[in-house]
C-alpha positions in Angstrom: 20.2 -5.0 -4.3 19.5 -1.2 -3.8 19.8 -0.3 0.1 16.4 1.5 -0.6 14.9 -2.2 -1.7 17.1 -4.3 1.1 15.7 -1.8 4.2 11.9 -2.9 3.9 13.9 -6.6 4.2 15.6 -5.1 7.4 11.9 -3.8 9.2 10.5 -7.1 8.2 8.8 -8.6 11.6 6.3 -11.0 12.5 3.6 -8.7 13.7 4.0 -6.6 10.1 5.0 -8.6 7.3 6.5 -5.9 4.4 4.5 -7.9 2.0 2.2 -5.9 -0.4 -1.6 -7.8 -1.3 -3.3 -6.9 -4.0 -6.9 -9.0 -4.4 -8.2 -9.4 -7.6 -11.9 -10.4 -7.6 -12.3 -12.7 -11.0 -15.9 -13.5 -12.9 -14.4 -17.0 -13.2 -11.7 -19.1 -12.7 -9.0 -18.9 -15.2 -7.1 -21.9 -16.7 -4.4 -23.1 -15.1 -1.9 -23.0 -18.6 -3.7 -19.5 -19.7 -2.7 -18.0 -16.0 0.6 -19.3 -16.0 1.3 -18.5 -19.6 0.4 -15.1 -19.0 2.2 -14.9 -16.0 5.6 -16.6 -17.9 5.6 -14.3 -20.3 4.5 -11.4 -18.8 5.6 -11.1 -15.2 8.9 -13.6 -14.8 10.4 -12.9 -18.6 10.7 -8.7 -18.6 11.3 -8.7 -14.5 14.1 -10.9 -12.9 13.5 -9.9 -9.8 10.5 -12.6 -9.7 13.0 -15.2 -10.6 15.8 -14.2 -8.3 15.9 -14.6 -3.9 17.7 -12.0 -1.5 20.9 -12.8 0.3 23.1 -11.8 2.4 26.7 -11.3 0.8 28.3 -12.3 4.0 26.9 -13.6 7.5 27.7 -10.5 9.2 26.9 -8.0 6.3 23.7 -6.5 5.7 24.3 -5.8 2.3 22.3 -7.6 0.3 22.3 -8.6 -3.4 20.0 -10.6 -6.0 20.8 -14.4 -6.7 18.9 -16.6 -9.3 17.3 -19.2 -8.4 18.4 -22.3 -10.0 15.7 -24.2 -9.5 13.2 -21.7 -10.1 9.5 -23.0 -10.7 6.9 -21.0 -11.6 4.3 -23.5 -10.8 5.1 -23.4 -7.4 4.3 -19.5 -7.1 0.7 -19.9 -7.7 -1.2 -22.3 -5.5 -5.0 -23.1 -5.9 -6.8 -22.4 -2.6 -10.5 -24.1 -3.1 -13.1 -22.9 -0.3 -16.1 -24.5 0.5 -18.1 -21.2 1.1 -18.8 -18.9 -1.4 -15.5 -17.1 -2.2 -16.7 -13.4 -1.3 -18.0 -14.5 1.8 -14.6 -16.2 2.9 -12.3 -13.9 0.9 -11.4 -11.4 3.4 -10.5 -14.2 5.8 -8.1 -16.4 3.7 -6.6 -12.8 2.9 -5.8 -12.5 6.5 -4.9 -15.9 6.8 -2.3 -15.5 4.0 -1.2 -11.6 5.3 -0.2 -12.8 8.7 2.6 -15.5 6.9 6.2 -14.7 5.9 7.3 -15.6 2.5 9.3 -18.3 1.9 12.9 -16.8 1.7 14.5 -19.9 0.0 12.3 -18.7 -3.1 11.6 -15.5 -5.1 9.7 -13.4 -2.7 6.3 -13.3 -4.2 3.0 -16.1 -4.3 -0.4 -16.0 -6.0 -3.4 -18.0 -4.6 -6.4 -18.7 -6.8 -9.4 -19.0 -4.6 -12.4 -20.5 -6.3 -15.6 -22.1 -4.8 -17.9 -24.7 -6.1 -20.1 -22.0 -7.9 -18.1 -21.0 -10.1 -16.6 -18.1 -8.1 -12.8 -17.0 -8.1 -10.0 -14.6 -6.8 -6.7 -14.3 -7.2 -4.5 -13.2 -3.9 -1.1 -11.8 -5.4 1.7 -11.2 -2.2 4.6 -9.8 -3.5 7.3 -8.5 -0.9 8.4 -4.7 -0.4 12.0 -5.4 -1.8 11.2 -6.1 -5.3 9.4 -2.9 -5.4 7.4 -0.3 -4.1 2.9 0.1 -4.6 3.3 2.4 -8.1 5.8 -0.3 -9.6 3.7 -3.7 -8.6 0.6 -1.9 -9.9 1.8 -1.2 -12.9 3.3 -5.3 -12.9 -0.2 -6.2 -12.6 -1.8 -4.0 -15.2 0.7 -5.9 -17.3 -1.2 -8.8 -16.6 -4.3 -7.7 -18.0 -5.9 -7.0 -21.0 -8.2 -3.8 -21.4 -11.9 -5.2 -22.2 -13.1 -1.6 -23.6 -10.1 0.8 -25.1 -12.2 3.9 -25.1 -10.9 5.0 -22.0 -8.4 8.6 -22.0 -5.6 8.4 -22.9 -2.9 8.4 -20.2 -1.5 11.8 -18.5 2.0 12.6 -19.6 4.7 12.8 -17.4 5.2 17.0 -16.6 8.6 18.3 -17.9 10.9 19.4 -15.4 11.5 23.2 -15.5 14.8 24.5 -15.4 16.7 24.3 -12.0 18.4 27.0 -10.7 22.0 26.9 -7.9 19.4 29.3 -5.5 16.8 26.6 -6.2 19.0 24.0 -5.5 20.1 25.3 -2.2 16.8 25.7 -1.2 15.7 22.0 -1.7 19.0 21.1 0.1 17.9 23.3 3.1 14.3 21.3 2.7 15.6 18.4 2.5 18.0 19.0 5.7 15.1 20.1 7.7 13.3 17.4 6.9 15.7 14.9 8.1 15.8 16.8 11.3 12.0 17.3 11.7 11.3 13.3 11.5 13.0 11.8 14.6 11.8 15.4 16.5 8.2 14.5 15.5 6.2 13.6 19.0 4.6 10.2 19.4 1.1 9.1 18.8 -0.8 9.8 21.2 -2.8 6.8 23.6 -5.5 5.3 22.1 -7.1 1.8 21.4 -5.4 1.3 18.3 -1.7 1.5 19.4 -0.3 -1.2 21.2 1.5 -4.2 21.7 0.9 -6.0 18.2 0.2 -10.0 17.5 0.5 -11.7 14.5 -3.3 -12.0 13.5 -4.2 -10.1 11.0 -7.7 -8.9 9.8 -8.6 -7.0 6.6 -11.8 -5.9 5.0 -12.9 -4.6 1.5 -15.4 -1.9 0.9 -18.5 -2.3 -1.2 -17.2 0.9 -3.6 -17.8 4.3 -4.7 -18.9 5.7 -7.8 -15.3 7.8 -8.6 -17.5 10.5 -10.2 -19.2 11.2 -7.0 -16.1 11.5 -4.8 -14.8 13.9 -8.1 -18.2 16.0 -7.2 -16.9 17.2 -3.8 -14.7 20.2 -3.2 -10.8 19.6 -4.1 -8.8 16.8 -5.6 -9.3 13.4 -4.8 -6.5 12.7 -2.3 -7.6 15.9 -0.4 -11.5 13.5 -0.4 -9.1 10.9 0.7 -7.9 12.0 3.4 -10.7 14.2 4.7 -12.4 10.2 4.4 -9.9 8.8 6.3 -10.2 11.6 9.4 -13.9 11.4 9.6 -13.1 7.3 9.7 -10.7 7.1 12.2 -12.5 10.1 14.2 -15.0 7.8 14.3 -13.5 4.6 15.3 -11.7 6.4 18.1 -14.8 7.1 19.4 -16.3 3.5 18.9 -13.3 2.1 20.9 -14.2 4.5 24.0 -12.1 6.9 23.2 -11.8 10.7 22.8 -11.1 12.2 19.6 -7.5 13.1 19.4 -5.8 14.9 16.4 -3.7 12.1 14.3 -0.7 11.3 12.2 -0.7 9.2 9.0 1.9 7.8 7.0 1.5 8.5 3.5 3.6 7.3 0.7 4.5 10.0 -2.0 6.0 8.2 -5.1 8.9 10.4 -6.8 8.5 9.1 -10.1 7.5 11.7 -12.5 4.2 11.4 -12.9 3.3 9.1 -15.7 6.4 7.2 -15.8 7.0 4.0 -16.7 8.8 1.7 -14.3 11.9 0.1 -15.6 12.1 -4.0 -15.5 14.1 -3.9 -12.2 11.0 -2.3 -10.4 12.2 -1.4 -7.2 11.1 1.2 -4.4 11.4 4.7 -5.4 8.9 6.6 -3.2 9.3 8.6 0.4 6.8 8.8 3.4 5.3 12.0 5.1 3.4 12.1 8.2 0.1 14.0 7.4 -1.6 15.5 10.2 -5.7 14.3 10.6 -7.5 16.7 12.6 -9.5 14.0 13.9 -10.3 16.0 17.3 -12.4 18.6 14.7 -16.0 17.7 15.1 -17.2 19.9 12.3 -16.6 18.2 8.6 -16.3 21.3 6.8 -13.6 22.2 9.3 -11.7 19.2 9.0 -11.4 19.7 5.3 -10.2 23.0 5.8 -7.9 22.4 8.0 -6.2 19.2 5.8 -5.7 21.7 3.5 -4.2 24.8 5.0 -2.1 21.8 6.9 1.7 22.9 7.0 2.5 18.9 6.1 1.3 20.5 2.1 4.3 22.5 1.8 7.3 19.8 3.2 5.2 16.8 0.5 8.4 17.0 -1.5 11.3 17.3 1.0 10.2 15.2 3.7 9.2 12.4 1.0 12.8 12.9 -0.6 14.1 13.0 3.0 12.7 9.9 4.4 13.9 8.1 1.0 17.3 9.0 1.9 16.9 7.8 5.1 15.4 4.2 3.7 18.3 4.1 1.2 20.9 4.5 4.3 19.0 2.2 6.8 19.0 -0.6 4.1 23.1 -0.9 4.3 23.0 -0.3 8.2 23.1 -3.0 10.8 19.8 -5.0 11.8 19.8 -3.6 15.2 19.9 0.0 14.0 17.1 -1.1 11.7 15.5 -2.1 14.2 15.6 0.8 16.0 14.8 3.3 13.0 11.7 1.1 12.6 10.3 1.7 16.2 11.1 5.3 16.1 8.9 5.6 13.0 6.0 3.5 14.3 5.6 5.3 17.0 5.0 8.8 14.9 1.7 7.4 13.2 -1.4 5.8 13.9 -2.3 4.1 10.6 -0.6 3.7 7.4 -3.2 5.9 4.0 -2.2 5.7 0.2 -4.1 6.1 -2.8 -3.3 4.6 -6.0 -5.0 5.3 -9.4 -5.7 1.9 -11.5 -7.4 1.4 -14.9 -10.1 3.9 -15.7 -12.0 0.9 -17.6 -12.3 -2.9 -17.4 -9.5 -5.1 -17.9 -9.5 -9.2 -18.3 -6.7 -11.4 -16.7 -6.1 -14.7 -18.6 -9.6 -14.4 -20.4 -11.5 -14.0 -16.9 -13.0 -10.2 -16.3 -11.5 -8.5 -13.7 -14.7 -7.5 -11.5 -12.8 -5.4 -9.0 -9.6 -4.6 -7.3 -8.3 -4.0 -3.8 -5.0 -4.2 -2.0 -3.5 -4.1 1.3 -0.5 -1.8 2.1 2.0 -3.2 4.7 2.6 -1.3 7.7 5.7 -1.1 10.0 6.8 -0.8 13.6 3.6 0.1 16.3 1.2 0.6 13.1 -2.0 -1.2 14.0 -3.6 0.2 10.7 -3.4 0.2 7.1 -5.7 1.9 5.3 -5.8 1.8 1.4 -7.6 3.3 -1.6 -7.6 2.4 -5.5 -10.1 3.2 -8.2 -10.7 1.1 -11.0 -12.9 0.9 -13.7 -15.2 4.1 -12.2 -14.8 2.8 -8.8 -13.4 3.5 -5.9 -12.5 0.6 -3.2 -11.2 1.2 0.4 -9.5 -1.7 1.7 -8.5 -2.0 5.8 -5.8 -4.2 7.3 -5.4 -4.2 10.9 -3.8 -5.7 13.8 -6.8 -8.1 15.1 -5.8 -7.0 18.7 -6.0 -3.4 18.2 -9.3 -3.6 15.8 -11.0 -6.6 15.2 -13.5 -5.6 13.3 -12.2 -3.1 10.6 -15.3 -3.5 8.3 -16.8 -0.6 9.9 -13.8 1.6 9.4 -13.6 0.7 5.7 -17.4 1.8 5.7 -17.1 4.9 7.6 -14.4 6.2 5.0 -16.7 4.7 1.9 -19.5 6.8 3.3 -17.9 9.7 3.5 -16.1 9.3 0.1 -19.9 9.3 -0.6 -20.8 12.4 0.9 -23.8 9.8 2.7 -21.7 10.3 6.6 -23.2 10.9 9.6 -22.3 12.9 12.2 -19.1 11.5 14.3 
């Protein structure tokens, strides 16, 4: 196994499982053979990695490497989970239910729960663990799922050509990239507020109700500079709603280092770097805020500090569990929440002959981070979905609607 893959194995703890949720809201329950044949041939056949189980090479190694499993069943990967209650009014709590327990390491590291009520009503709650790969890859596993119900959507983007590099060009990204690895463990902590903390094991999660994407494309920049202005206002706030003053903010934010457009390979895998964006959360004007996101210096080190903190995963995943352990508190202290932003299907898609009637998922955090905050679009929409420590914030509907609002362009004052 890739030390890049084995490290998010290494920061695995109970208060933050490294499992990635994706929650796929269903106008029906699929059939049991259709699911499964679809998941057979489409999910298990072209990626072994959903057939094989992580283990240690030796006791006191923490290398790791890829083992079949013999008795692999693919049966026993999707369980049925039938709620009394309508299914979107229990939903988000069987999500949290399910986010708050590890995987069972004696099998593949990935489950599927069908949730379906008497009425008819059905989702399907896919866990797959950070080691078999990263958010881009296991999005793209899941679009393999479907089946586009309207094919006059554009045509995908293709992947930008690389321009010719240069030795003076190279030197500079090795100067970048040095920095970068310096700047990281120099970064100063979070500062105090209600949502850093001791963590439990309850988790909590909630999915927003959606925004056109054609109104978020309306407002002034790109989409992940709406994004993130979004997740300041949110988080400004929720500070506020938890008693607290309105302190300026660090984010985690994944940056994949694919090229864009490309496809990932059957072995998936992790192939993206983190950089801490600064939220100017303290700012009470909105039009400032967005200004300052984007004359933040965080724009210019995207590149290097995303390359340098994958460096530092790849290393960290062949290093001892103690210095794992340590690497992981040193970088959950430097953020207050967890923020990506992934781009799904522009139109509808079916899954096993059931339509696909929206899409969220659930980023894992790591270390002290209370917060995970994610954002996809799908099919015109754009969904914000909240997980949270339940000590920390146990409510984190209202955050999810404070960054759907703004998205929106419909927030009040914070």
């Amino acid at each position: 196994m890739p030390p890049q893959d084995a490290a998010w194995l290494g920061m695995e703890r109970p208060t933050n499982r490294m499992v990635v949720t994706a929650v796929l809201v269903l106008d029906g329950a699929p059939d049991d053979d259709a699911l499964l044949r679809v998941l057979g041939e489409r999910l298990v056949a072209p990626h072994p990695a959903f057939r094989r189980i992580p283990v240690r090479r030796h006791g006191w190694s923490p290398l790791l490497h890829w083992r079949s499993d013999e008795h692999f069943d693919l049966a026993a990967h999707l369980t049925r989970v039938p709620v009394e209650s309508p299914v979107e009014v229990v939903l988000d709590q069987v999500v949290a239910d399910l986010m708050a327990r590890p995987l069972d390491r004696t099998r593949p590291p990935w489950q599927m729960h069908l949730v379906t009520d008497r009425d008819g009503g059905a989702a399907l709650v896919v866990r797959v663990h950070h080691c078999v790969g990263d958010g881009s890859a296991l999005v793209q596993v899941l679009l393999a799922l479907t089946d586009p119900v309207d094919r006059g959507g554009p045509d995908p983007e293709p992947a930008p050509r690389p321009g010719p590099r240069t030795t003076l060009r190279g030197l500079r990204q090795a100067i970048a990239l040095v920095t970068a690895l310096v700047r990281v463990p120099l970064t100063a902590p979070e500062p105090r507020h209600h949502l850093r903390g001791r963590l439990g094991t309850r988790k909590v999660v909630a999915r927003g109700a959606g925004v056109p994407l054609a109104v978020v494309r309306r407002g002034a920049g790109t989409v992940n500079d709406a994004v993130l202005a979004a997740v300041t206002t949110g988080l400004r706030r929720q500070l506020v709603a938890g008693g607290d003053a309105p302190v300026d903010l660090r984010a985690l934010v994944p940056v994949d280092l694919r090229p864009r457009g490309a496809v990932v390979g059957p072995a998936l895998g992790n192939r993206f770097g983190l950089v801490f964006v600064d939220l100017p959360a303290a700012e009470p004007d909105p039009a400032q805020r967005v200004a300052a996101l984007r004359q933040g210096d965080w724009r210019g080190r995207v590149r290097s500090e995303a390359v340098a903190t994958f460096a530092g995963l790849t290393v960290l995943g062949a290093l001892p569990v103690a210095t794992q352990a340590l690497a992981v508190r040193m970088l959950g202290a430097r953020a207050s929440a967890v923020v990506t932003n992934v781009r799904g299907p522009g139109t509808p898609v079916d899954l096993a002959g059931r339509r696909v009637e929206g899409i969220t998922f659930f980023v894992p955090q790591t270390g002290a981070v209370a917060v995970g905050i994610s954002v996809l679009s799908y099919a015109g929409t754009v969904t914000v979905g909240v997980c949270a420590d339940a000590g920390r914030l146990p409510d984190p509907a209202p955050l999810a609607r404070w960054i759907e609002d703004d998205l929106a362009g419909r927030s009040a004052p914070a």
